[in-house]
N, C-alpha and C positions, 0 to 999 in steps of 0.2 A: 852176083849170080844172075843167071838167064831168068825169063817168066818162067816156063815149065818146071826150072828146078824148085821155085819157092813152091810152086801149087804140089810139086811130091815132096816136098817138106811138111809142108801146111798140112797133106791126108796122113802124112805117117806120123803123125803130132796131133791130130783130133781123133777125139773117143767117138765109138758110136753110142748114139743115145737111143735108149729103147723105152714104152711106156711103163711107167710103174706100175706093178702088178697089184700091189697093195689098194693103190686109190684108181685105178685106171685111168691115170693121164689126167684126172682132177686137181689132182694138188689136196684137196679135202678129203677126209674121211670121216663117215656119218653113223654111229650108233646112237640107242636108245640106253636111257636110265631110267632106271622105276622111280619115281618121286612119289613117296605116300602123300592120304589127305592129312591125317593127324598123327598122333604118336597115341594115340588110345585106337584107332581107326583101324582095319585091313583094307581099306580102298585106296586108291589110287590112282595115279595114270603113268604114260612112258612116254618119254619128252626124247625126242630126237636132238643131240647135242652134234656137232660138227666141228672138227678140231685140223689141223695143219698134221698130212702126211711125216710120219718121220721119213721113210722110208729115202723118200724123194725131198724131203724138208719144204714139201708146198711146190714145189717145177715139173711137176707130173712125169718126169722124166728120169734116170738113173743109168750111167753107164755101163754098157753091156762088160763084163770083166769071162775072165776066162779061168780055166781050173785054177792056174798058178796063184789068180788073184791077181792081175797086168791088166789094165783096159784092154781092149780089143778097138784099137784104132783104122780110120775108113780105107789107110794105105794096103790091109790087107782083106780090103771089099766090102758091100753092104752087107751080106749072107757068111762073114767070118763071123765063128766060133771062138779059134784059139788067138792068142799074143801073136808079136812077132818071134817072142824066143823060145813059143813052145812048137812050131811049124818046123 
């Protein structure tokens, strides 16, 4: 096949990736745990623990999907919304 046709193969065949919402394009995600001082004590402190987004599995990124649950691939533009089979 020609050049042109592989590169409208190639866009109708990659997802668009958008930044994960969860960790914002981190990859990481960072809360706090109460750690007391004793087990007789009420004092304490909050220790910031930082763990691997599910969401995105750590790539800060996740593909844009559409109602149906279809990616939304680049063949139907940067600003699609829908699939190609919900258009």
């Amino acid at each position: 096949m020609g050049r042109m046709s592989d590169l409208q193969i190639e866009e109708m065949e990659t997802p668009i990736m958008d930044t994960c919402p969860d960790c914002d394009g981190e990859g990481k995600v960072y809360y706090e745990v109460a750690r007391p001082q004793s087990f007789t004590r009420d004092v304490g402190y909050l220790e910031e623990v930082c763990e691997t987004c599910e969401k995105c599995l750590g790539s800060g990124e996740i593909t844009r999907t559409c109602d149906c649950g279809q990616p939304v691939t680049l063949g139907m533009g940067h600003d699609a919304d829908q699939c190609e089979e919900c258009v």
